[in-house]
One Martini backbone bead per residue (centre of mass of N, CA, C, O) as a GRO file, in nm:
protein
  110
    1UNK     BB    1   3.548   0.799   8.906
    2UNK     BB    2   3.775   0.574   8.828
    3UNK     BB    3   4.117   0.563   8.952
    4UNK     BB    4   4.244   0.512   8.710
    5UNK     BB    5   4.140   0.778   8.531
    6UNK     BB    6   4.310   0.948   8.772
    7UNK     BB    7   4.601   0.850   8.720
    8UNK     BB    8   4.629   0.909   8.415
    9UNK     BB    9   4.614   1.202   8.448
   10UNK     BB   10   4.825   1.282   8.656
   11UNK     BB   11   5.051   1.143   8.487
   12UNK     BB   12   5.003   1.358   8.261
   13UNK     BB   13   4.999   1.614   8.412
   14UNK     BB   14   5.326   1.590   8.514
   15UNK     BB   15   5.455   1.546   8.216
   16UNK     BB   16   5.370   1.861   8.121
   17UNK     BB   17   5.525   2.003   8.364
   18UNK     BB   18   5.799   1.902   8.300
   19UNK     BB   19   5.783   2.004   7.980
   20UNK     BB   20   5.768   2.281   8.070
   21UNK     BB   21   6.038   2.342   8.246
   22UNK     BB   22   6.207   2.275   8.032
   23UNK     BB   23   6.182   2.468   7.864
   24UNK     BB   24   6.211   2.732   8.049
   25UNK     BB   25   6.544   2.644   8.055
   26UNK     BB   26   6.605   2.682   7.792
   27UNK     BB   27   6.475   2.971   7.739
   28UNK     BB   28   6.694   3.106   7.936
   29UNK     BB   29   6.947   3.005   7.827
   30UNK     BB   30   6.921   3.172   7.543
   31UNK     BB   31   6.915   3.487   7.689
   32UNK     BB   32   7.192   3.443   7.785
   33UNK     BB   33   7.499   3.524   7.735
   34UNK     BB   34   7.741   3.452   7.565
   35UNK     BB   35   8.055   3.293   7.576
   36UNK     BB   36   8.397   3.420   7.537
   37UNK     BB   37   8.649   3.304   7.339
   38UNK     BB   38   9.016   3.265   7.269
   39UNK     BB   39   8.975   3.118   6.995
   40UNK     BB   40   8.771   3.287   6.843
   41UNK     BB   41   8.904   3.544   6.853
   42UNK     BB   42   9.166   3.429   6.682
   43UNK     BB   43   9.029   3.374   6.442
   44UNK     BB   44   8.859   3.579   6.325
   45UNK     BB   45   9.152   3.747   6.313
   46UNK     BB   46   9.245   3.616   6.107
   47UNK     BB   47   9.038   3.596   5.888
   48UNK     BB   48   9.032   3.915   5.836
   49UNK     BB   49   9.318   3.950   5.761
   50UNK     BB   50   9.254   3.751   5.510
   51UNK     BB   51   9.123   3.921   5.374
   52UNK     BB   52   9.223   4.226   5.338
   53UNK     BB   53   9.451   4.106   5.162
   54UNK     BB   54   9.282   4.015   4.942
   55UNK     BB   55   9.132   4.289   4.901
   56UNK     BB   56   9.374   4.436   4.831
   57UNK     BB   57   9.447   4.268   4.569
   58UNK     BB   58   9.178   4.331   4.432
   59UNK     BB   59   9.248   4.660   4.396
   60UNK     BB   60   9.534   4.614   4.256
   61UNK     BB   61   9.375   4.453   4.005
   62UNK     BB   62   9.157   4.690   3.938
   63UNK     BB   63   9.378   4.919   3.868
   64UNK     BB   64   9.498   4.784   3.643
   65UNK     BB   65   9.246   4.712   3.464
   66UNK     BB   66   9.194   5.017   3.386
   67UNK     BB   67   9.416   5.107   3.225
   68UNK     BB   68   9.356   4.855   2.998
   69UNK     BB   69   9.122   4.919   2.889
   70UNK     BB   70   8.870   4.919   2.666
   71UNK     BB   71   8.688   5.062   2.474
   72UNK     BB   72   8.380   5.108   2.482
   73UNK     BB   73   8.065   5.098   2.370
   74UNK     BB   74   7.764   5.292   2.470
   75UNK     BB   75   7.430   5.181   2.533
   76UNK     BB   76   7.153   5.368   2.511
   77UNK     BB   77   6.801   5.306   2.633
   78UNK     BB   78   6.496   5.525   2.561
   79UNK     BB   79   6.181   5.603   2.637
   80UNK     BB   80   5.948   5.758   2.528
   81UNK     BB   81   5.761   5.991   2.584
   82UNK     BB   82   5.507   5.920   2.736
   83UNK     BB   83   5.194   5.768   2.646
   84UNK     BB   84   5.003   5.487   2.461
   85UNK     BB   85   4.734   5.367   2.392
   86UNK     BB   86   4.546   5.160   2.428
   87UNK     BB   87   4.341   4.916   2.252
   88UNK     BB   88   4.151   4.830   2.535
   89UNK     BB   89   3.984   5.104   2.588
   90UNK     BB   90   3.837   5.219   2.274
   91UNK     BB   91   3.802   5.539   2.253
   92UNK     BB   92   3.958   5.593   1.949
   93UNK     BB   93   3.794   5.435   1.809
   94UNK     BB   94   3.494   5.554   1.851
   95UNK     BB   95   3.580   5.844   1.777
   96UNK     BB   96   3.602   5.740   1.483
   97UNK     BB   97   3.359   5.643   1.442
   98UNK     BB   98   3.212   5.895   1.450
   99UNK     BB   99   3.268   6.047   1.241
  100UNK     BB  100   3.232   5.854   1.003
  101UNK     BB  101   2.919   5.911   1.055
  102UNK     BB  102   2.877   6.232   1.065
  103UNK     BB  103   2.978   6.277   0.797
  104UNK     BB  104   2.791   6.123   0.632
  105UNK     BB  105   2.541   6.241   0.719
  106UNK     BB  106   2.628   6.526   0.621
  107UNK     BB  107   2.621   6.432   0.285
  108UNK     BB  108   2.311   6.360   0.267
  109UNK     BB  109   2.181   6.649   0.323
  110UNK     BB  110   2.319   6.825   0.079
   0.00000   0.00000   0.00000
């Protein structure tokens, strides 16, 4: 093999180890629990009493809206019990057709 194809492979493979170590550091750092700041605990919990206090006035306006709501009528839509036959089966149409032909063989004997 001549030298220059084996100085490629060379520098291809310690490349690929390099960006494999490159990798392997960055998942370790996703894995290490987040440092928490006294800035973002401080915005959170204001955003929090801020949504309460929403969350309460909302709470508010909707038992204010309780008492005063109109009555109106509840229509409630029940499917019949049991289950229907499907036209797809075929087996009603031919139990049909059977009766009307041995009626008739009946009435020729006769």
């Amino acid at each position: 093999m001549p030298r220059k194809h084996l100085f490629v492979i060379v520098v291809l493979l310690g490349a690929a180890v390099v960006a494999g170590l490159l990798a392997m550091t960055r998942t370790q750092a996703l894995g290490s629990p987040a440092s928490t700041s006294a800035g973002n605990d401080a915005a959170i919990s204001f955003r929090m009493k801020k949504l309460d206090r929403l969350e309460a006035s909302l709470a508010k306006q909707i038992a204010a809206q309780d008492g005063h709501a109109p009555a109106s009528p509840i229509t409630v839509y029940r499917h019949a019990p049991g289950s229907v036959a499907s036209a797809g089966s075929g087996a009603s149409e031919h139990e049909h057709e059977h009766d009307v032909e041995s009626a008739g063989e009946d009435d020729r004997d006769d």
